[in-house]
Each structure stands twice: as C-alpha cells, then as structure tokens.
C-alpha positions as CSV (number, residue, x, y, z in Angstrom):
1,X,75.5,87.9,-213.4
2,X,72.7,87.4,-216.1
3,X,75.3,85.9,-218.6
4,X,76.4,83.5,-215.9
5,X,73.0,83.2,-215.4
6,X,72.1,82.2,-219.0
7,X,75.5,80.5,-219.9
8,X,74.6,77.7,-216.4
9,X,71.0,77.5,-217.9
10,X,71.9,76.2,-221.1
11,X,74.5,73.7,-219.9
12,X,71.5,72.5,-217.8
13,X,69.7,72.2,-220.4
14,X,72.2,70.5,-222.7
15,X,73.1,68.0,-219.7
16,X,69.6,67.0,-219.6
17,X,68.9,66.8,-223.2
18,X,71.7,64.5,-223.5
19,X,70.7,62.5,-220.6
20,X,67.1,61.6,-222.7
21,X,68.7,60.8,-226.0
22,X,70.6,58.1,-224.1
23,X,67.2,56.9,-222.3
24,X,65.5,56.8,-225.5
25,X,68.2,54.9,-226.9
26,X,68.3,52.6,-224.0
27,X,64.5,52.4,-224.5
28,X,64.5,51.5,-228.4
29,X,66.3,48.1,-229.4
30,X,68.8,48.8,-232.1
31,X,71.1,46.4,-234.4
32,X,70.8,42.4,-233.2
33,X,72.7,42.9,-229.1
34,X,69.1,42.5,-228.0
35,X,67.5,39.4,-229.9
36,X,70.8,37.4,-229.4
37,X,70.2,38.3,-225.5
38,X,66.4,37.2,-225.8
39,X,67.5,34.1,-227.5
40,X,70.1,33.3,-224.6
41,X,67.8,33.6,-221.9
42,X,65.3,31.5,-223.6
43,X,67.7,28.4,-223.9
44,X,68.9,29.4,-220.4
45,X,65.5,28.4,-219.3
46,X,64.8,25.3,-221.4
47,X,68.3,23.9,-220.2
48,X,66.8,24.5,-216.8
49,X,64.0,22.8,-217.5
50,X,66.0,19.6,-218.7
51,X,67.9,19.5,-215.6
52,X,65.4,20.0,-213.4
53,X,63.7,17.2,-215.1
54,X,66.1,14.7,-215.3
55,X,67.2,15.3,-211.7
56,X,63.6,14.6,-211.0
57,X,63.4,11.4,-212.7
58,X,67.1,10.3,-210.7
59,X,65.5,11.1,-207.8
60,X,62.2,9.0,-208.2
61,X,64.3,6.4,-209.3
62,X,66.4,6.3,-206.4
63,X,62.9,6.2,-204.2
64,X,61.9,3.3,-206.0
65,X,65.5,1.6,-205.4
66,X,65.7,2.4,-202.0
67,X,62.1,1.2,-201.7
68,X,62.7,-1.8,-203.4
69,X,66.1,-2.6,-201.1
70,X,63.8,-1.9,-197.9
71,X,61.3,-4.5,-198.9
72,X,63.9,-7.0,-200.1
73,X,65.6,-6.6,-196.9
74,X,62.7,-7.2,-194.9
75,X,61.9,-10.5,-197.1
76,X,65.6,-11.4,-196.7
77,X,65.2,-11.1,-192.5
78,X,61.7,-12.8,-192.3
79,X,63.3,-15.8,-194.5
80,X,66.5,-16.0,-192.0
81,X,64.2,-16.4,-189.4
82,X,61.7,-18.9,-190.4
83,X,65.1,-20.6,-191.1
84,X,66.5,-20.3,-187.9
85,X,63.0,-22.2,-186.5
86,X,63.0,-24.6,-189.2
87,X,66.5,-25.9,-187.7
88,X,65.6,-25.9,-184.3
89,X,61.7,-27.2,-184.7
90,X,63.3,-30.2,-186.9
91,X,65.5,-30.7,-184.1
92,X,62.6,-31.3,-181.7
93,X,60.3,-33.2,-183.6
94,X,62.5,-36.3,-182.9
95,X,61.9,-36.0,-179.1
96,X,57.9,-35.3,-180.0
97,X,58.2,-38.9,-181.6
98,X,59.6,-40.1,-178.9
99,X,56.8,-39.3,-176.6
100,X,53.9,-39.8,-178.8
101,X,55.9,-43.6,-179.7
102,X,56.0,-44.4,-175.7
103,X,52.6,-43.3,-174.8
104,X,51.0,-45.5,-177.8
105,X,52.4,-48.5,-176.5
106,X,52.2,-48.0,-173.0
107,X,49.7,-49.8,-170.8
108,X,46.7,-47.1,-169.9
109,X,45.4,-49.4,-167.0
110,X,48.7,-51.0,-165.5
111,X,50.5,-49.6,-162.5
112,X,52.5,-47.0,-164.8
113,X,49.3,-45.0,-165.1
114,X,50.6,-41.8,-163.0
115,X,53.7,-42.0,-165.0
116,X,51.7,-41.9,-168.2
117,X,49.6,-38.8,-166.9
118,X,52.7,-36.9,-166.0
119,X,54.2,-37.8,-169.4
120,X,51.1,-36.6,-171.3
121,X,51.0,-33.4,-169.5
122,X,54.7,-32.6,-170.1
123,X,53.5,-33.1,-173.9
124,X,50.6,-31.1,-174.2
125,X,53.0,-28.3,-172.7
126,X,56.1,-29.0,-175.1
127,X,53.4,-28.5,-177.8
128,X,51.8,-25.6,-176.4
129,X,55.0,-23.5,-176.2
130,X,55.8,-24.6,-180.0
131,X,52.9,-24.0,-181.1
132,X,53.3,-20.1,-180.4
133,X,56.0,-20.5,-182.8
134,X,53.3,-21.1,-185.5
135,X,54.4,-25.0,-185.1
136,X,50.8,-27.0,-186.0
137,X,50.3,-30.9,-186.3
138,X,48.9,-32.2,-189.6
139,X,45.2,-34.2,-189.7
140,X,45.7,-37.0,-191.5
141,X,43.7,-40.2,-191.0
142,X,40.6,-40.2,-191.7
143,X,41.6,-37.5,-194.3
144,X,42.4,-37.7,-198.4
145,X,45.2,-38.4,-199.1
146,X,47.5,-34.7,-200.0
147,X,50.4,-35.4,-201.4
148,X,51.2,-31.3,-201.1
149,X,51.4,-32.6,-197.1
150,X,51.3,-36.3,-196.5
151,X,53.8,-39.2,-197.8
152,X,52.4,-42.4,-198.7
153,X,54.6,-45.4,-197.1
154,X,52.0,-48.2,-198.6
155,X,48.2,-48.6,-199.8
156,X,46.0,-51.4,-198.9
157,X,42.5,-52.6,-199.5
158,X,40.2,-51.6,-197.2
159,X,35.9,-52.2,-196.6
160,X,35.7,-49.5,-194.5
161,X,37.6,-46.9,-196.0
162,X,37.3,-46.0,-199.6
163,X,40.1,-45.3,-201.9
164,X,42.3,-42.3,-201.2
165,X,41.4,-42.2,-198.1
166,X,44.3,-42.3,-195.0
167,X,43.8,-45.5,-193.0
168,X,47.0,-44.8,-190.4
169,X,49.8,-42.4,-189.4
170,X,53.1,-43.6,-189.1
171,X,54.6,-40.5,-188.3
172,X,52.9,-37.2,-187.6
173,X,53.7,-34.2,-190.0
174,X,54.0,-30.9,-189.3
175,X,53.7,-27.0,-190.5
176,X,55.1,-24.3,-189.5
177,X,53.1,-21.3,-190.4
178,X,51.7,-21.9,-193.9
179,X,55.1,-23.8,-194.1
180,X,55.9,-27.6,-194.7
181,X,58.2,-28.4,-192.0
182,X,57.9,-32.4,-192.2
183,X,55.0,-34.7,-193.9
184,X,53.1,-36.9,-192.4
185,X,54.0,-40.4,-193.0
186,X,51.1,-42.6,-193.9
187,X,49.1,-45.8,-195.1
188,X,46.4,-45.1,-197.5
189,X,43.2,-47.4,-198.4
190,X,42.8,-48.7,-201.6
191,X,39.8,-49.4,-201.7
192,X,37.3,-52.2,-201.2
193,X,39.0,-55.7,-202.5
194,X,36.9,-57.3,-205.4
195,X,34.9,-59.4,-204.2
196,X,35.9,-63.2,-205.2
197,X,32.9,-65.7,-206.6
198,X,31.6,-68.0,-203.5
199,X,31.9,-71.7,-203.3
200,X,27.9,-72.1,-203.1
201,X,27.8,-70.4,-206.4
202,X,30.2,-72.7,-207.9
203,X,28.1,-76.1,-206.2
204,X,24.9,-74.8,-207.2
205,X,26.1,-74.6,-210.9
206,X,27.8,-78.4,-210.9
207,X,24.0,-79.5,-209.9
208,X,22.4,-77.3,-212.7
209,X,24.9,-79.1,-215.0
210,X,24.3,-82.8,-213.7
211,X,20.4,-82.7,-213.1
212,X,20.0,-83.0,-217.4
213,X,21.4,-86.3,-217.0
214,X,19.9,-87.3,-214.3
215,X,16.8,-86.8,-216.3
216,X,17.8,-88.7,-219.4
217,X,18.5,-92.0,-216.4
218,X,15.4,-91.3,-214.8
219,X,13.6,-91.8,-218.5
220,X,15.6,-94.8,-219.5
C-alpha cells in the first residue's frame, strides 16, 4: 500500500510539474509567432479605421445629395406652379382689359349707370379672388418711369410733369408675387418744351434798332 502510495504521489507530482512548464511557456514569448501576431492585429485595426472612415464620408455625402435633390425638388415644384398661374393669369388679363376699356368710356351720368355699378362690382370681385393668387396691379402714372416694370409706348413734352415721369397708362401691368407677369404700357413726359422767344421781344428790338435814325432825321 505505501509503494502504491508513493509511486501515485510522484506521478502527481510529475503531472503537475509538467502542467507549469507549459504555463510558463505559454506565459513567456519565444521565437517571432508573437510579434508577427501583434503586428497583425495592429493593421487589423488601422484597416478598420480606414473603412470605417471612408464609409463615413459615403454616407455624409449621400446626406448632402439626398439633401440637395430634396431642395431641388421643391424648387422644381414651386417653379411648375408659378408656371401653371402664369398661363392661366395671362389668360385673364385680356378679360380685365376688357372691363377696365368699357368702364373708361362709358357714360357715369347717362341711363347706363346701374349697369356700370354692377359691372364695377363684378370687377372689384374678379380682382379680389386673383389677387389671393399673389396677382397685384402695377402704379404707374404719376410714377418714374421703371423700365424693370413699365414699357414706354411714346414720350412727350409736358409743363406739368417733369421728365421721366409717367403721364398715362395704356395698358395696366401686372406681378404676380415678386414676379413680372405683364408690364405696364405707358406714355412718359419729357419734360417741359423750351420755351420759344416771343413776338413782343422781337418788336421791341426792331424799335431799338430804328429809333438811331430817327434821331439823325430829327437833327437834320
């Protein structure tokens, strides 16, 4: 019994020396195995880094472009439909003429006065309901002239009005928003005439020029 005794002791013992040679030699780094795994890893984790950059970078670039497609779609959809009121607005304008044509030449006092009144009213109504489609007349006489806005048909001398000045509308212009939708037609004052030398003038200057003889007869 002791020798089985002893002989199962010293395998023990030899079964655990043996296990902490191979921990120590796990434990200690020996030959180059370990530096070429050090040096593995650390390019493992650099070529991370690239990636993870370079995906970052796609990704803010596809932000921008989607961001940049959102806001050019918008554009694209406001513009189609300031279009689409341009057409139609331009279509009406010719039936605003028409209106504004027959109630300047109508009589105000003859028999066709309720007429008149009913007509007015229909127009302050056809302009109220386009004006909420940003539709606004343009001021023009009495104005300078713009020629971002107005259209010059002719310019005449005026007393009363001094050059640059918008004397009469021909045809009413329009905006729509901040837009040009059609300009005003106009006549524009040139300015005061110059002023041509009066007859009296020219009378009283023959008698300056006669009365020297006059004197030399009235010595003889």
């Amino acid at each position: 019994m002791d020798e089985e005794k002893s002989t199962v002791q010293i395998g023990e013992e030899k079964d655990v020396a043996a296990t902490q040679k191979d921990a120590n030699e796990a434990a200690v780094p020996s030959g180059e195995a370990p530096e070429e795994g050090g040096d593995s890893a650390s390019e493992r984790v650099l070529e991370l880094e690239k990636r993870l950059k370079d995906e970052r970078d796609r990704l803010l670039r596809t932000a921008a472009d989607l961001d940049n497609t959102r806001k050019r779609a918008k554009r694209d959809i406001d513009d189609a439909v300031v279009r689409g009121r341009q057409e139609v607005l331009r279509e009406i304008l010719p039936v605003i003429d028409s209106v504004d044509l027959a109630l300047s030449s109508a009589d105000p006092q003859g028999s066709a006065q309720p007429i008149l009144e009913g007509v007015e009213m229909v127009r302050r109504q056809f302009l109220s309901a386009t004006e909420r489609f940003g539709l606004r007349p343009i001021d023009s006489v009495g104005q300078a002239f713009d020629p971002n806005v107005h259209e010059a048909v002719s310019q005449i001398p005026s007393q009363g009005h001094p050059a640059g000045q918008i004397i009469q509308e021909m045809r009413r212009g329009y905006l729509l928003g901040e837009r040009l939708l059609r300009a005003a037609m106009v006549i524009v004052s040139r300015g005061p005439a110059p002023s041509e030398p009066q007859a009296g003038s020219q009378t009283g200057d023959a008698v300056e020029r006669e009365d020297p003889s006059a004197v030399e007869e009235s010595n003889e």
